[in-house]
matplotlib code that plots the C-alpha trace (Angstrom):
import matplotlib.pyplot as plt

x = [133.4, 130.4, 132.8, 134.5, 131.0, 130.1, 132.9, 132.3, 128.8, 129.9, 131.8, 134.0, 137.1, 139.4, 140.0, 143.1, 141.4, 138.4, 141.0, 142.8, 139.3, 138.6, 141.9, 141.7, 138.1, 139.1, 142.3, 140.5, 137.3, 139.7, 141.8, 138.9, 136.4, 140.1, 140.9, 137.2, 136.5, 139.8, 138.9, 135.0, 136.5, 138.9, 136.2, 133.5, 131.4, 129.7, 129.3, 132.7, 132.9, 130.3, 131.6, 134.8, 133.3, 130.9, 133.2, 136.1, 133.6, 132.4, 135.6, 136.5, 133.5, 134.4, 137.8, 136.3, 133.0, 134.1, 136.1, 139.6, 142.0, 144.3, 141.7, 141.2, 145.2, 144.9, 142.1, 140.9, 141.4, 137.9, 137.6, 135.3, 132.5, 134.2, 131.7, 134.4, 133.2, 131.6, 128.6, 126.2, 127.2, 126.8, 123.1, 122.2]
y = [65.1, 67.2, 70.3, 69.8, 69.6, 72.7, 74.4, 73.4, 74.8, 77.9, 78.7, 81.5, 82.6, 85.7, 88.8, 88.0, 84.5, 86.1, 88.3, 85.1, 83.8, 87.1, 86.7, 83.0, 83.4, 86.6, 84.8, 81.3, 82.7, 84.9, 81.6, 79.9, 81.7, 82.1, 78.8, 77.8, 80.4, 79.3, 74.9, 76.0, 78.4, 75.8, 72.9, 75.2, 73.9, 75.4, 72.0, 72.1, 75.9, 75.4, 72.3, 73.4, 76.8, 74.6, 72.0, 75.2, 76.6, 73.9, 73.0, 76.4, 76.0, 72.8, 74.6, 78.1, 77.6, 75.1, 77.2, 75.5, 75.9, 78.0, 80.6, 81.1, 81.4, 84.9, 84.8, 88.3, 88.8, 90.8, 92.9, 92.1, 93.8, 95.4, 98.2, 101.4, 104.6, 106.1, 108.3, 105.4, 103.7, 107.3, 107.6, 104.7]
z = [109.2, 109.4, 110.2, 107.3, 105.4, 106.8, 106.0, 102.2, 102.5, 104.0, 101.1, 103.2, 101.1, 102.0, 99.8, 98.1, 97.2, 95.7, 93.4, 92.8, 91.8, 89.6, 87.7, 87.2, 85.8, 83.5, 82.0, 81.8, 80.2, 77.5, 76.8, 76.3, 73.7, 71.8, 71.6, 70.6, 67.8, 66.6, 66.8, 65.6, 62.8, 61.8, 61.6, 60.2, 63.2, 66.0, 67.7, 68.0, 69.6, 72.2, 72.6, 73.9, 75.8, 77.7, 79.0, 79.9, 81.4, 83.2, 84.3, 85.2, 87.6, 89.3, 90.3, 91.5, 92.8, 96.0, 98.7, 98.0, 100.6, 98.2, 98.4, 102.5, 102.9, 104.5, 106.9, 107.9, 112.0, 112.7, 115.4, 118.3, 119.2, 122.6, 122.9, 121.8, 122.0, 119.4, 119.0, 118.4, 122.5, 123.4, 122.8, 124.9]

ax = plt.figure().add_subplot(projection="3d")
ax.plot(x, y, z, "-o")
ax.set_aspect("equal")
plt.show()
């Protein structure tokens, strides 16, 4: 349990989830302020257009700002710290 908290807190995702992230937020965001000039046009109200951003937006929150397991898929492998040679181990 408190792995699985940590985890959450962590918030570690992988490259190709942070594009993933990028693209949902991009297309979302676009979909969004469309549709909502176009319901806040159509009413003549702009309770009605931030109305409908704000709760997109919030939404689109709640679904990218946890680190979801769809976005650590492809876990980078790092390389350890194994002491190579370069010039900087050289100088020591």
């Amino acid at each position: 349990m408190a792995s699985n908290l940590q985890e959450l807190l962590d918030g570690k995702i992988d490259f190709i989830g942070q594009q993933l992230v990028e693209n949902l937020v991009h297309y979302v965001l676009v979909i969004a302020t469309t549709m909502s000039f176009v319901a806040g046009f159509a009413t003549q109200s702009l309770r009605v257009t931030f109305g409908i951003l704000g709760t997109s937006t919030l939404l689109l929150a709640l679904v990218v700002v946890p680190p979801w397991p769809m976005f650590r898929q492809h876990q980078v492998e790092w390389l350890g710290g194994g002491g190579g040679g370069g010039k900087e181990n050289d100088r020591k």
